[in-house]
mmCIF file as Biopython writes it, N, C-alpha, C and O atoms, coordinates in Angstrom:
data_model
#
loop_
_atom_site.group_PDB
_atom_site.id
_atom_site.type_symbol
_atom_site.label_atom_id
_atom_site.label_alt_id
_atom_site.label_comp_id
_atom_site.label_asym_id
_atom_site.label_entity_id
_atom_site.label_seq_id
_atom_site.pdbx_PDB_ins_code
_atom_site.Cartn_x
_atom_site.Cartn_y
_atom_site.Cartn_z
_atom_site.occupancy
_atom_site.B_iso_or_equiv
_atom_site.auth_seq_id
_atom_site.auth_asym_id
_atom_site.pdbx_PDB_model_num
ATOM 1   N N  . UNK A ? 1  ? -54.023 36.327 19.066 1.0 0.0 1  A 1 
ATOM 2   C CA . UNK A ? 1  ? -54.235 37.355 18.055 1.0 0.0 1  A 1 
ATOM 3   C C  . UNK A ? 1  ? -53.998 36.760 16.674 1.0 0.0 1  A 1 
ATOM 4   O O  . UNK A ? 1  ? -52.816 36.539 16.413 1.0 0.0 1  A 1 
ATOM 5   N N  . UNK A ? 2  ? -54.694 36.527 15.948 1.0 0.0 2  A 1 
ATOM 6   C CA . UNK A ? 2  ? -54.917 36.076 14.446 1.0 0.0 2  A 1 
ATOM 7   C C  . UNK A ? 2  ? -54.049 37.322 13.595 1.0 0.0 2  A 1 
ATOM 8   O O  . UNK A ? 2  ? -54.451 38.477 13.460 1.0 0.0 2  A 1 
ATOM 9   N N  . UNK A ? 3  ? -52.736 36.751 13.059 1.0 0.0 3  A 1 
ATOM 10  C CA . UNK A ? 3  ? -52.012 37.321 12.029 1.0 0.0 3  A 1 
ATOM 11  C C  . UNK A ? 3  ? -52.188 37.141 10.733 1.0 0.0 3  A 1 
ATOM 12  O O  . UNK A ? 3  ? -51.664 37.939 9.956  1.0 0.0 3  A 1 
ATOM 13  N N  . UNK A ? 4  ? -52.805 36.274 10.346 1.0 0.0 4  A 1 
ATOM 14  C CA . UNK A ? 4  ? -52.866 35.771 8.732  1.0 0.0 4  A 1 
ATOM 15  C C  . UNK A ? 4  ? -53.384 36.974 8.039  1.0 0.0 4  A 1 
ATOM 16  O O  . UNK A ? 4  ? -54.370 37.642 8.348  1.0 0.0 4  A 1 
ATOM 17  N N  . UNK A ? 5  ? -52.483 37.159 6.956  1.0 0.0 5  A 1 
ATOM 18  C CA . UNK A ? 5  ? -52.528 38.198 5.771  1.0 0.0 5  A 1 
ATOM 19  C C  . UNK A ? 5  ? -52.004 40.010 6.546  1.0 0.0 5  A 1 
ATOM 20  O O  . UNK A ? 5  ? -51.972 41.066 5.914  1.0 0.0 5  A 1 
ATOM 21  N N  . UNK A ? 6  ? -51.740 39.856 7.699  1.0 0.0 6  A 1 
ATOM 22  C CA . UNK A ? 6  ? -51.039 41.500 8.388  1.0 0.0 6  A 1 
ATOM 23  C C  . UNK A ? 6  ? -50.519 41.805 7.234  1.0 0.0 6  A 1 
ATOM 24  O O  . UNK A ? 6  ? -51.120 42.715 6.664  1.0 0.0 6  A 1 
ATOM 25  N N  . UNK A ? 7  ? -49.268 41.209 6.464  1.0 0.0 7  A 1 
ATOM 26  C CA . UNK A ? 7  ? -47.978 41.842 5.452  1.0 0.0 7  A 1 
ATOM 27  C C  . UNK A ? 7  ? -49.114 42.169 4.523  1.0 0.0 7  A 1 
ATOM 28  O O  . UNK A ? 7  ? -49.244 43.388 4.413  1.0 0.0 7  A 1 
ATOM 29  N N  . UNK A ? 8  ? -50.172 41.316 3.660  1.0 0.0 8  A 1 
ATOM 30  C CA . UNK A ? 8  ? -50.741 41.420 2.731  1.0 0.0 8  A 1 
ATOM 31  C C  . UNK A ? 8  ? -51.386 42.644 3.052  1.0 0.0 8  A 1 
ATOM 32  O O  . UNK A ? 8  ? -50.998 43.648 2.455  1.0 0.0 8  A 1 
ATOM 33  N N  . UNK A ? 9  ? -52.400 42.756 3.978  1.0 0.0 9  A 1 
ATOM 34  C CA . UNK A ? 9  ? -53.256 43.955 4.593  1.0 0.0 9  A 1 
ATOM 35  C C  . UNK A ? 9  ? -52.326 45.429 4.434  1.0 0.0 9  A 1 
ATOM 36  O O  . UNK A ? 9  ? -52.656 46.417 3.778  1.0 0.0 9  A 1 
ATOM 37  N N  . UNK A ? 10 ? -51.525 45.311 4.952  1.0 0.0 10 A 1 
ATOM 38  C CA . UNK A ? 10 ? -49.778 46.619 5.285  1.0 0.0 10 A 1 
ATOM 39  C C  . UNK A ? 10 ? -49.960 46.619 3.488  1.0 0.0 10 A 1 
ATOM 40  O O  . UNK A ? 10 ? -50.641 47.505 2.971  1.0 0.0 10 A 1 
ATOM 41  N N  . UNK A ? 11 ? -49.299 45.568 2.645  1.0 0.0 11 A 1 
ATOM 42  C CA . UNK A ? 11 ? -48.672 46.278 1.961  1.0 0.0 11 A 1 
ATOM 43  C C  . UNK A ? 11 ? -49.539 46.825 0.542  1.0 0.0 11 A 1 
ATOM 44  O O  . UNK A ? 11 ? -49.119 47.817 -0.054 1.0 0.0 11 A 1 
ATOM 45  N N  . UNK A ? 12 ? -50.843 46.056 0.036  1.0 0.0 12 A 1 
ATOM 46  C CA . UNK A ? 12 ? -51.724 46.146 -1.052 1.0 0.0 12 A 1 
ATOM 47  C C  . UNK A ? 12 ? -52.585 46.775 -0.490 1.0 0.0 12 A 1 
ATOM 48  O O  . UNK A ? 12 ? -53.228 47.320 -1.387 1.0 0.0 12 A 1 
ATOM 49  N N  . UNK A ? 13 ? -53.277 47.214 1.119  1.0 0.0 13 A 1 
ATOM 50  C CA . UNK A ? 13 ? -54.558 47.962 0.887  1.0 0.0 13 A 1 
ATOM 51  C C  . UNK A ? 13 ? -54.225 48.728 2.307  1.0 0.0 13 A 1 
ATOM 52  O O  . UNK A ? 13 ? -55.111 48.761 3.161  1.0 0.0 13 A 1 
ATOM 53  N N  . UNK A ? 14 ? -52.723 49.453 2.605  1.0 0.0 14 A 1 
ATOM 54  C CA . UNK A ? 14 ? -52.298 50.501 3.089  1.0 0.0 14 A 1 
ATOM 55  C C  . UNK A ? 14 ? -53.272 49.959 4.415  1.0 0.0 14 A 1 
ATOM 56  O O  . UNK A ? 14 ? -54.163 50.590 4.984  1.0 0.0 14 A 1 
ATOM 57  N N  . UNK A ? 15 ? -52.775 48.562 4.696  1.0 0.0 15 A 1 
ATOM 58  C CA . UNK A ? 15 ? -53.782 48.923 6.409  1.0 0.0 15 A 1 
ATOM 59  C C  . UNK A ? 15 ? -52.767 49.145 7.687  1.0 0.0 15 A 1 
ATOM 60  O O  . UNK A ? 15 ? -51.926 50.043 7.656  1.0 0.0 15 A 1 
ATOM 61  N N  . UNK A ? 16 ? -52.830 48.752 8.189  1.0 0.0 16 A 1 
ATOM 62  C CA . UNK A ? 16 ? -51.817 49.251 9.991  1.0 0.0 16 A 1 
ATOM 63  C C  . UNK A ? 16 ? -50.443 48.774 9.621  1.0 0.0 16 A 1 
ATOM 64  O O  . UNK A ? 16 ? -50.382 47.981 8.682  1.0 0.0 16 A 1 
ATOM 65  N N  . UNK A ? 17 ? -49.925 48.943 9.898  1.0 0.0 17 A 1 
ATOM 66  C CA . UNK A ? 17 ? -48.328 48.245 10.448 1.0 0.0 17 A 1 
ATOM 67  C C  . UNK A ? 17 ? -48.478 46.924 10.680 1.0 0.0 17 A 1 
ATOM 68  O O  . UNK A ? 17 ? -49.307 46.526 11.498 1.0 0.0 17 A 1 
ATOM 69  N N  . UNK A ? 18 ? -47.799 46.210 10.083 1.0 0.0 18 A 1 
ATOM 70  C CA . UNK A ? 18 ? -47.905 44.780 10.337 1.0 0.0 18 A 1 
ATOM 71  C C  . UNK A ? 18 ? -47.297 44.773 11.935 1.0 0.0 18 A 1 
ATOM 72  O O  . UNK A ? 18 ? -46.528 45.715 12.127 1.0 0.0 18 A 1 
ATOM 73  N N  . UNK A ? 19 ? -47.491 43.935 13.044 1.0 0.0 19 A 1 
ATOM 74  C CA . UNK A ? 19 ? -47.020 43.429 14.399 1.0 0.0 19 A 1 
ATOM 75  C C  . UNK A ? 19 ? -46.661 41.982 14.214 1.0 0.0 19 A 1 
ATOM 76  O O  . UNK A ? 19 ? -46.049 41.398 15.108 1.0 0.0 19 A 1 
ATOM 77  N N  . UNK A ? 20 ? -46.933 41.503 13.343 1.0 0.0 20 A 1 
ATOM 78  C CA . UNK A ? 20 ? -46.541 39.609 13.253 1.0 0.0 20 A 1 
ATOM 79  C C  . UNK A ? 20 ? -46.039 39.669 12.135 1.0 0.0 20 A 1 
ATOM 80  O O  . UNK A ? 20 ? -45.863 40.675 11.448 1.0 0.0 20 A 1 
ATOM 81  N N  . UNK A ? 21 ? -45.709 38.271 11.833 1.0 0.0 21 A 1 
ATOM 82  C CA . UNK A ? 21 ? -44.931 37.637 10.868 1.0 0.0 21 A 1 
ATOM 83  C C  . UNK A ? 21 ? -45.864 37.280 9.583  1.0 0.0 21 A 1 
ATOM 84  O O  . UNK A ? 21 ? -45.426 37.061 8.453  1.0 0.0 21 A 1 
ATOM 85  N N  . UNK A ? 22 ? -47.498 37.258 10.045 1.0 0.0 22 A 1 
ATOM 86  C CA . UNK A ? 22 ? -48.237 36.870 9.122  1.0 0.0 22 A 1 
ATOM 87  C C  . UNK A ? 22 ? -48.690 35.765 9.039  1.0 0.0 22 A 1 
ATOM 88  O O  . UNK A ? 22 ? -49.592 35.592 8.220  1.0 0.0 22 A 1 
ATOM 89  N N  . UNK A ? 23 ? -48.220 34.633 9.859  1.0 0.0 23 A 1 
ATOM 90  C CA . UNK A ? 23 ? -48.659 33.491 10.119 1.0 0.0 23 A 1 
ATOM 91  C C  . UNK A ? 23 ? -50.153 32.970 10.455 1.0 0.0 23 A 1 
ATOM 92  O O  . UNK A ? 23 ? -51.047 33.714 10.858 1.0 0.0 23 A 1 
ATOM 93  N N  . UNK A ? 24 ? -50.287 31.629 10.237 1.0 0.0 24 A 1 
ATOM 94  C CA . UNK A ? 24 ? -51.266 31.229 10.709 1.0 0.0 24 A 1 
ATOM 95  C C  . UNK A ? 24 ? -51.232 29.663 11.652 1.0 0.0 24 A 1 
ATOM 96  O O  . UNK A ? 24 ? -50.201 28.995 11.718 1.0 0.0 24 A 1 
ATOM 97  N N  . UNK A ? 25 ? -52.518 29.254 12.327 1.0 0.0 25 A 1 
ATOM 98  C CA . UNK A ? 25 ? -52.379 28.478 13.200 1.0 0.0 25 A 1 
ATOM 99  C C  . UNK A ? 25 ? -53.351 27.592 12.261 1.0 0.0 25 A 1 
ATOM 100 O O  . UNK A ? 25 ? -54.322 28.075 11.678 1.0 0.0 25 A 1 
ATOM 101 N N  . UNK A ? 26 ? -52.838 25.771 12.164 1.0 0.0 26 A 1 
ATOM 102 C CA . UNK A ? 26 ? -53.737 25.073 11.742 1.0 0.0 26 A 1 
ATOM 103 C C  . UNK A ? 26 ? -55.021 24.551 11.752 1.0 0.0 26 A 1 
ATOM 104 O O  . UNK A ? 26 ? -55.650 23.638 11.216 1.0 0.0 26 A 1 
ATOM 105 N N  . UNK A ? 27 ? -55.240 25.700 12.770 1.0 0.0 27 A 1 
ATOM 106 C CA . UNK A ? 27 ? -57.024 25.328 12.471 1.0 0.0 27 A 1 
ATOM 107 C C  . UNK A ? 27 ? -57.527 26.757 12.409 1.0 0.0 27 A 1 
ATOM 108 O O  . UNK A ? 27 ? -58.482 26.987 13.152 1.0 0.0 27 A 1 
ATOM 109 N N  . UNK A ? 28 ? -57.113 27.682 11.732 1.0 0.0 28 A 1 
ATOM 110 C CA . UNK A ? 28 ? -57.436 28.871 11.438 1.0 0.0 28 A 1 
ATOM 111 C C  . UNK A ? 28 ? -58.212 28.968 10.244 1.0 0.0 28 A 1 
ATOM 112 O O  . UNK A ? 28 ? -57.633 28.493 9.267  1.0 0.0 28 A 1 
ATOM 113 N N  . UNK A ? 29 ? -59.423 29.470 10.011 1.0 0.0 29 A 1 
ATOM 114 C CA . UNK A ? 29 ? -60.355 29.110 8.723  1.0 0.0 29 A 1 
ATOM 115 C C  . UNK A ? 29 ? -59.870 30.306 7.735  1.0 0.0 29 A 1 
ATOM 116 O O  . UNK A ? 29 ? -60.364 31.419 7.912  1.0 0.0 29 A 1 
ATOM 117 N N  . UNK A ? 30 ? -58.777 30.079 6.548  1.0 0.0 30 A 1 
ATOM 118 C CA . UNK A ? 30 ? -58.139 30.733 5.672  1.0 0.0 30 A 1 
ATOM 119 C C  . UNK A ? 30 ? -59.127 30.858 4.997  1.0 0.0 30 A 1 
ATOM 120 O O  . UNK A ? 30 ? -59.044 32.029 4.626  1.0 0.0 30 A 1 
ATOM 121 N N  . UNK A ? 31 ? -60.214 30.356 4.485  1.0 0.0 31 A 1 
ATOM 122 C CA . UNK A ? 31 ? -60.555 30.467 3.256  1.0 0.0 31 A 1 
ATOM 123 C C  . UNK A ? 31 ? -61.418 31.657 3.567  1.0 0.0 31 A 1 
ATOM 124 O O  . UNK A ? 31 ? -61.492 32.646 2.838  1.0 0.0 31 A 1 
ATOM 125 N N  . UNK A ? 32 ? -62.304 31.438 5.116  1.0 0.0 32 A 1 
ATOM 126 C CA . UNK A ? 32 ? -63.177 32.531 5.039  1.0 0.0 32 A 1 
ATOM 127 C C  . UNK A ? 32 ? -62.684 33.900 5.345  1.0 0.0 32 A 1 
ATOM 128 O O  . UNK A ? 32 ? -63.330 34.911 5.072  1.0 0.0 32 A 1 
ATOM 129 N N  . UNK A ? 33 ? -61.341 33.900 6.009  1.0 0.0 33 A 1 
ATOM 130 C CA . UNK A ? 33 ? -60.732 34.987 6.284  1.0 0.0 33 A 1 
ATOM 131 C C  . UNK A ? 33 ? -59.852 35.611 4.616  1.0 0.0 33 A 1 
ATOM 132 O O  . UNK A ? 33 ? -59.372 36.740 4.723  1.0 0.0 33 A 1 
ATOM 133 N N  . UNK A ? 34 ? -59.709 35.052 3.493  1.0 0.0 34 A 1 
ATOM 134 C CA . UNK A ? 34 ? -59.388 35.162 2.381  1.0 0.0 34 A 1 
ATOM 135 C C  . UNK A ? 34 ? -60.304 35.724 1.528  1.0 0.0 34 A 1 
ATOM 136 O O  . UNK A ? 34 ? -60.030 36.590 0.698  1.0 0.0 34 A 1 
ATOM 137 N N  . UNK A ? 35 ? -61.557 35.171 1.746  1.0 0.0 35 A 1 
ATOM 138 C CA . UNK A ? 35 ? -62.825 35.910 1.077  1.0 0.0 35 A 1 
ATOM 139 C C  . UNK A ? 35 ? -63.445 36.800 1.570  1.0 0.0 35 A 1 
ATOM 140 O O  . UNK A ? 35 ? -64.513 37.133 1.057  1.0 0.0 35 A 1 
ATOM 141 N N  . UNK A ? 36 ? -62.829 37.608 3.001  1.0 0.0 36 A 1 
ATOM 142 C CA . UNK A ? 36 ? -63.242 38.033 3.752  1.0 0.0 36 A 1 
ATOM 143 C C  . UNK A ? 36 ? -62.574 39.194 3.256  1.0 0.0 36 A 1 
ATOM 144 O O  . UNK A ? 36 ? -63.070 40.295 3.016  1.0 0.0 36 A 1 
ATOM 145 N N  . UNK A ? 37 ? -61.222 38.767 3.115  1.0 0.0 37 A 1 
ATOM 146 C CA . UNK A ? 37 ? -60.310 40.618 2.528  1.0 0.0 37 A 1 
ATOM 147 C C  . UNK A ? 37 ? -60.483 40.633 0.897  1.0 0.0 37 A 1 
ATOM 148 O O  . UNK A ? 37 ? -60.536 41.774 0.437  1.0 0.0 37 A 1 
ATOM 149 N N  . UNK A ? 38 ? -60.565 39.743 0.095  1.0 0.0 38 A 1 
ATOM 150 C CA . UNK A ? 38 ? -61.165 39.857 -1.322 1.0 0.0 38 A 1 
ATOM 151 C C  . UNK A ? 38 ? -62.291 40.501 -1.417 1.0 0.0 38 A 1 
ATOM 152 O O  . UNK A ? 38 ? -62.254 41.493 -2.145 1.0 0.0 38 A 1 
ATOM 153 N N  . UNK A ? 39 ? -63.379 40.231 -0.863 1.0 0.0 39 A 1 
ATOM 154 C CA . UNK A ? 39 ? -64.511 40.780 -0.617 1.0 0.0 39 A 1 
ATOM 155 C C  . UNK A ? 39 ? -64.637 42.593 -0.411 1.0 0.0 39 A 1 
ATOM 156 O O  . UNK A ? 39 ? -64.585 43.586 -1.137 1.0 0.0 39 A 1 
ATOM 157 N N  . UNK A ? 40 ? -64.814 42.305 0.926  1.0 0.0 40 A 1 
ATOM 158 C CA . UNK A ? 40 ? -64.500 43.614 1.870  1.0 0.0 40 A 1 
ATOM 159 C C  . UNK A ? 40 ? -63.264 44.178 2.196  1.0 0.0 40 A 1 
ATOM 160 O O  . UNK A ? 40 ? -63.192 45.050 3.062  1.0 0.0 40 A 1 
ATOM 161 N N  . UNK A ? 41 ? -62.343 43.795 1.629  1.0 0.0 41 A 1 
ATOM 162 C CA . UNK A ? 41 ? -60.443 44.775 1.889  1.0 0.0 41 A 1 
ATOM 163 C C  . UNK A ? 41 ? -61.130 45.013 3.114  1.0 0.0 41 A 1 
ATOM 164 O O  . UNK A ? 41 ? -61.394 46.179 3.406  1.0 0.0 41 A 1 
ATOM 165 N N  . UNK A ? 42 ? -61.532 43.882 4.040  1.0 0.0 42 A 1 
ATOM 166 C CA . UNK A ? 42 ? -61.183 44.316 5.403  1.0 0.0 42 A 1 
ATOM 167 C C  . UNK A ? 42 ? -61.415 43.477 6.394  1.0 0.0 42 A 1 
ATOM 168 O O  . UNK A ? 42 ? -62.617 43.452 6.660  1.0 0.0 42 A 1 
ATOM 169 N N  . UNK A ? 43 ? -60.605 42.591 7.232  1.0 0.0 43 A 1 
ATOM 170 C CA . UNK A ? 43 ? -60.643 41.137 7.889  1.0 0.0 43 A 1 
ATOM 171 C C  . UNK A ? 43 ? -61.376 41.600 9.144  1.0 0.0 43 A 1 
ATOM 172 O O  . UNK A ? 43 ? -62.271 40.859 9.553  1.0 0.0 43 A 1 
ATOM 173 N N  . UNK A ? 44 ? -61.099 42.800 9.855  1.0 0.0 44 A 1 
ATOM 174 C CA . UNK A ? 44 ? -61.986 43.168 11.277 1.0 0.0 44 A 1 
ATOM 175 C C  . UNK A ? 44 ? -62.442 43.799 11.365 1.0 0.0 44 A 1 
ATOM 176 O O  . UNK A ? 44 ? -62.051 44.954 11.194 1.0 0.0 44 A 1 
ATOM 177 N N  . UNK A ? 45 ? -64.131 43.302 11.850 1.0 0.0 45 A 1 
ATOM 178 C CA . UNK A ? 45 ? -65.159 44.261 11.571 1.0 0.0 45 A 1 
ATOM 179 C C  . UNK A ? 45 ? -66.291 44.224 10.311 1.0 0.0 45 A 1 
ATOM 180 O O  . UNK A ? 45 ? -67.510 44.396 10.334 1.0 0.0 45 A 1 
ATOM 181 N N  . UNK A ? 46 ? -65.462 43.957 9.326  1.0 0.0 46 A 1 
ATOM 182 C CA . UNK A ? 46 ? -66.198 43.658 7.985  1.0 0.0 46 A 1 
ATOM 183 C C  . UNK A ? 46 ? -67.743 42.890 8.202  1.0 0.0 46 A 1 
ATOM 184 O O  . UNK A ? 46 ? -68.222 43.064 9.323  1.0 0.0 46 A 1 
ATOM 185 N N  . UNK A ? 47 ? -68.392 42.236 7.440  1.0 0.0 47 A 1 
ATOM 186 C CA . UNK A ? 47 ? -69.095 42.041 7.796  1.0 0.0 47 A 1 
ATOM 187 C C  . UNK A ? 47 ? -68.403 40.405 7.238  1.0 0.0 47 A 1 
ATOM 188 O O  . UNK A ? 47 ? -67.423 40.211 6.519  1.0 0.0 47 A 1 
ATOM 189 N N  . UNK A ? 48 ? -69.325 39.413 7.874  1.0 0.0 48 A 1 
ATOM 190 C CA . UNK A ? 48 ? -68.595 37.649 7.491  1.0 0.0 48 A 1 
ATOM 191 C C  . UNK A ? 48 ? -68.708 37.068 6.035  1.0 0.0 48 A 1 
ATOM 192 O O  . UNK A ? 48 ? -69.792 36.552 5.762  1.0 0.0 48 A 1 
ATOM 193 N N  . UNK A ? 49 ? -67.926 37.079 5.250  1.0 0.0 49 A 1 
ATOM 194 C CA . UNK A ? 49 ? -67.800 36.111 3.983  1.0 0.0 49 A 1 
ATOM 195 C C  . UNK A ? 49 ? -67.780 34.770 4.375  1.0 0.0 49 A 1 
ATOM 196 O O  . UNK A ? 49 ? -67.236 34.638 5.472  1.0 0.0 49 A 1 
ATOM 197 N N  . UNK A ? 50 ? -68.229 33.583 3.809  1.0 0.0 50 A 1 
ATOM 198 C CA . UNK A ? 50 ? -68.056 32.171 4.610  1.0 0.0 50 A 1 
ATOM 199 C C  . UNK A ? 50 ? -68.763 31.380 3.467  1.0 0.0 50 A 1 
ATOM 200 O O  . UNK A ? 50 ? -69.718 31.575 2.715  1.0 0.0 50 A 1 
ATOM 201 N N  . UNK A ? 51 ? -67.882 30.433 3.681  1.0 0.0 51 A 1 
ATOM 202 C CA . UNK A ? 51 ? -68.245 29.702 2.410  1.0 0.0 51 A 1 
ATOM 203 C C  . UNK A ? 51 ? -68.844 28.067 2.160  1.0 0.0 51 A 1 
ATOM 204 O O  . UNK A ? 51 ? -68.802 27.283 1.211  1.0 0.0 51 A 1 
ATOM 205 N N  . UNK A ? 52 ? -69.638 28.011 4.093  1.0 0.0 52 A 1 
ATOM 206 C CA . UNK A ? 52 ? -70.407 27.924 4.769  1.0 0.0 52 A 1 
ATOM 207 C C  . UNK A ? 52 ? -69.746 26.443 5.274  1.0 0.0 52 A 1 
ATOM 208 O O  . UNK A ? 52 ? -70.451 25.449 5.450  1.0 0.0 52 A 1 
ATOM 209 N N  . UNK A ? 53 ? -68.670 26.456 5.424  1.0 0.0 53 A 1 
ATOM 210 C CA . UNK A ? 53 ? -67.841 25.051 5.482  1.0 0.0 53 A 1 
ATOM 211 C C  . UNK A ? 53 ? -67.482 25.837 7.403  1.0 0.0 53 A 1 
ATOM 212 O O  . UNK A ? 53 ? -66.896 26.907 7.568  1.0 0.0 53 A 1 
ATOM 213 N N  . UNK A ? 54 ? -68.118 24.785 8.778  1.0 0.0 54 A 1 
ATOM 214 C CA . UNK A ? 54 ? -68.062 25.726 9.968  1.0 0.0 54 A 1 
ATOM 215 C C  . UNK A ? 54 ? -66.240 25.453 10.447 1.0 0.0 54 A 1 
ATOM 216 O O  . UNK A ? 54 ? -65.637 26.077 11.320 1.0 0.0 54 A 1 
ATOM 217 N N  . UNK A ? 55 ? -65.596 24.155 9.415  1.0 0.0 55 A 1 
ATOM 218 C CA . UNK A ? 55 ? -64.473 24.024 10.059 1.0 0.0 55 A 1 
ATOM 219 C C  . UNK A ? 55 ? -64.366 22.763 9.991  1.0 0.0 55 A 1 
ATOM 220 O O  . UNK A ? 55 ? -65.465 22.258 9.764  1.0 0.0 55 A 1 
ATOM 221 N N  . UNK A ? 56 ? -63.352 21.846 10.106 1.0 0.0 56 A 1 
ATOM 222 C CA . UNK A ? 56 ? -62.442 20.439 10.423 1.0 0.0 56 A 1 
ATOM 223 C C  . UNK A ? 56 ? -63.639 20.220 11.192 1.0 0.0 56 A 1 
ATOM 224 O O  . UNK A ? 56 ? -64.467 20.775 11.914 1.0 0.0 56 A 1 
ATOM 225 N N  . UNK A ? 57 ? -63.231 18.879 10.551 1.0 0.0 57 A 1 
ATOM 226 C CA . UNK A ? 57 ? -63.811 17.726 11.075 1.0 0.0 57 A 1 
ATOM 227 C C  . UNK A ? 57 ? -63.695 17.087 12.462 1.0 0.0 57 A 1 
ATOM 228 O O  . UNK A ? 57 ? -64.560 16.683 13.240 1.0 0.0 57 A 1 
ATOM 229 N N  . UNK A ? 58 ? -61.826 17.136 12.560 1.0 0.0 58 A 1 
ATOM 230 C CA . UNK A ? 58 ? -61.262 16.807 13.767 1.0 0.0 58 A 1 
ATOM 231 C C  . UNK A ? 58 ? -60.164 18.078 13.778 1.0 0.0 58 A 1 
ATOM 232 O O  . UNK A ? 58 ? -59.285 18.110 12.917 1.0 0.0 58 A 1 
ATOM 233 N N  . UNK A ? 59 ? -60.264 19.101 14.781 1.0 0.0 59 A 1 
ATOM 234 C CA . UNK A ? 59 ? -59.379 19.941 15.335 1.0 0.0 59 A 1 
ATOM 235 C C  . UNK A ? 59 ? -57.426 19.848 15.093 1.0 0.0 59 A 1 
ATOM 236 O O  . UNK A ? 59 ? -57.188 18.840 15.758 1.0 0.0 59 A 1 
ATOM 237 N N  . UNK A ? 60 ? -56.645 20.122 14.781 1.0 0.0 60 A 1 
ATOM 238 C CA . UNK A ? 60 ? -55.776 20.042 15.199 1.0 0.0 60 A 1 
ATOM 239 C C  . UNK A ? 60 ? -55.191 20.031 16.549 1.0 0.0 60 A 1 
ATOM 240 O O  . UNK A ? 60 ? -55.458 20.615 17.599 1.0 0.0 60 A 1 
ATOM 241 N N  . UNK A ? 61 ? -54.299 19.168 16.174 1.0 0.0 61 A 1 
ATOM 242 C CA . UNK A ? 61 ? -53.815 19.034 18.065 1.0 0.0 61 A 1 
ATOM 243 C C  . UNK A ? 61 ? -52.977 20.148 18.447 1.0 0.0 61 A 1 
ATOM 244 O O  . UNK A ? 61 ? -52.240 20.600 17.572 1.0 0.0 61 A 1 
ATOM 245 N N  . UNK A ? 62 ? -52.959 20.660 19.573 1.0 0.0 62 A 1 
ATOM 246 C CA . UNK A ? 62 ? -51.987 21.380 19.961 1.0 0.0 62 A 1 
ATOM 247 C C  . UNK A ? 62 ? -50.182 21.511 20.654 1.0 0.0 62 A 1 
ATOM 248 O O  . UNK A ? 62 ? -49.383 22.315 21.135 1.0 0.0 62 A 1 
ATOM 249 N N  . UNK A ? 63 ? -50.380 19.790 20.178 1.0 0.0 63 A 1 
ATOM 250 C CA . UNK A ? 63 ? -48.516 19.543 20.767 1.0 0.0 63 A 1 
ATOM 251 C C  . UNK A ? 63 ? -48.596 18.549 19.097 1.0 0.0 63 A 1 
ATOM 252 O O  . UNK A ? 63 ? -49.544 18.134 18.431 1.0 0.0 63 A 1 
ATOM 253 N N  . UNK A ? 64 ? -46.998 18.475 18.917 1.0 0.0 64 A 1 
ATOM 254 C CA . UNK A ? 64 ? -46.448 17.529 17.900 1.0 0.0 64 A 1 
ATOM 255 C C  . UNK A ? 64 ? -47.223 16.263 17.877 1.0 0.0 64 A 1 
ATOM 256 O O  . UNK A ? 64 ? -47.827 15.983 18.912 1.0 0.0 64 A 1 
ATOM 257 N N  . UNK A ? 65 ? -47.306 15.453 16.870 1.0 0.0 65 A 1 
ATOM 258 C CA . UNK A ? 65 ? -47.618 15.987 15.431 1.0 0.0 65 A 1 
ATOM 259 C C  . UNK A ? 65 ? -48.683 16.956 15.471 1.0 0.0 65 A 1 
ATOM 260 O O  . UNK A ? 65 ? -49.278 16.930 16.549 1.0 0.0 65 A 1 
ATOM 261 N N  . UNK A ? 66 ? -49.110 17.787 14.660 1.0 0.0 66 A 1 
ATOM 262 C CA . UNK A ? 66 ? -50.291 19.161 14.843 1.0 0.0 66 A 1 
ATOM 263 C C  . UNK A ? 66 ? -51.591 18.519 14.088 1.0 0.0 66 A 1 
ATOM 264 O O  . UNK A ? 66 ? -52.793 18.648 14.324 1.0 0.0 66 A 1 
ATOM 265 N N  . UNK A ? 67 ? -50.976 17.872 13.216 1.0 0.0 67 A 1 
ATOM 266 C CA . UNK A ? 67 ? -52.270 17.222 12.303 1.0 0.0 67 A 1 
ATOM 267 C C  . UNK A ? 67 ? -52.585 16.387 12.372 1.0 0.0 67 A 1 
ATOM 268 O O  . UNK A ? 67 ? -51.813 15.461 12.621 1.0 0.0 67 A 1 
ATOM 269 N N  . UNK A ? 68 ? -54.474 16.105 12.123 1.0 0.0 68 A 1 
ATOM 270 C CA . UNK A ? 68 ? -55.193 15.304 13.320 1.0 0.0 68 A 1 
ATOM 271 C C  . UNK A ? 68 ? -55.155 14.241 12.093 1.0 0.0 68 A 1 
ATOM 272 O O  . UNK A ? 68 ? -55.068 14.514 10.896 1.0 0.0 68 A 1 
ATOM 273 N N  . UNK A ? 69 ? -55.272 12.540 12.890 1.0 0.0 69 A 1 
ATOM 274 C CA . UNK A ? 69 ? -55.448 11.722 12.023 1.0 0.0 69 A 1 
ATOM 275 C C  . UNK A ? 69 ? -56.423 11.759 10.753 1.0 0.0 69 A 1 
ATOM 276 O O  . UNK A ? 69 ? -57.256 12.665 10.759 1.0 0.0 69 A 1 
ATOM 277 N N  . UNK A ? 70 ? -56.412 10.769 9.530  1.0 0.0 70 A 1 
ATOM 278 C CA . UNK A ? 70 ? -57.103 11.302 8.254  1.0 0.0 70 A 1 
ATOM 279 C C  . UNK A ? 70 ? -58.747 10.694 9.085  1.0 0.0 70 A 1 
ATOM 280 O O  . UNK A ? 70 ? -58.756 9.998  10.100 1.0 0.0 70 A 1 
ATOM 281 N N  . UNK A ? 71 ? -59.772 11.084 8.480  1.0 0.0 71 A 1 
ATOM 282 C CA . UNK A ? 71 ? -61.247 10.524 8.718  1.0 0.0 71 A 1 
ATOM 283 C C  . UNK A ? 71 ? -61.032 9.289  8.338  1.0 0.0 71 A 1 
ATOM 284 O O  . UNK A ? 71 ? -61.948 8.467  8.361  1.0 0.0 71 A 1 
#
């Protein structure tokens, strides 16, 4: 379940109850989910903001270290 911006959503545009901490996972695409509630004040459902970048190059890993070597 994708938390990034819950507190922000809860507390500037009166949306649900936050359930998380607000966090995000390092390969979570912030920018389009950022232009996504700038846009449309609304991350699910909205329609897609994207700023046509599909994502990393190389994935983050999922055990220690998280971040993938440089290109």
């Amino acid at each position: 379940m994708a938390s990034y911006l819950d507190l922000e959503r809860e507390a500037f545009l009166g949306g649900p109850p936050h359930a998380t901490c607000g966090g995000r996972t390092p390969n979570e695409d912030v920018t389009d989910e950022t232009l996504a509630l700038l846009v449309t004040a609304n991350r699910d459902g909205g329609p897609a903001i994207t700023q046509g970048v599909a994502g990393p190059t190389q994935p983050a890993r999922t055990a220690f270290p998280y971040l993938a070597p440089p290109n």
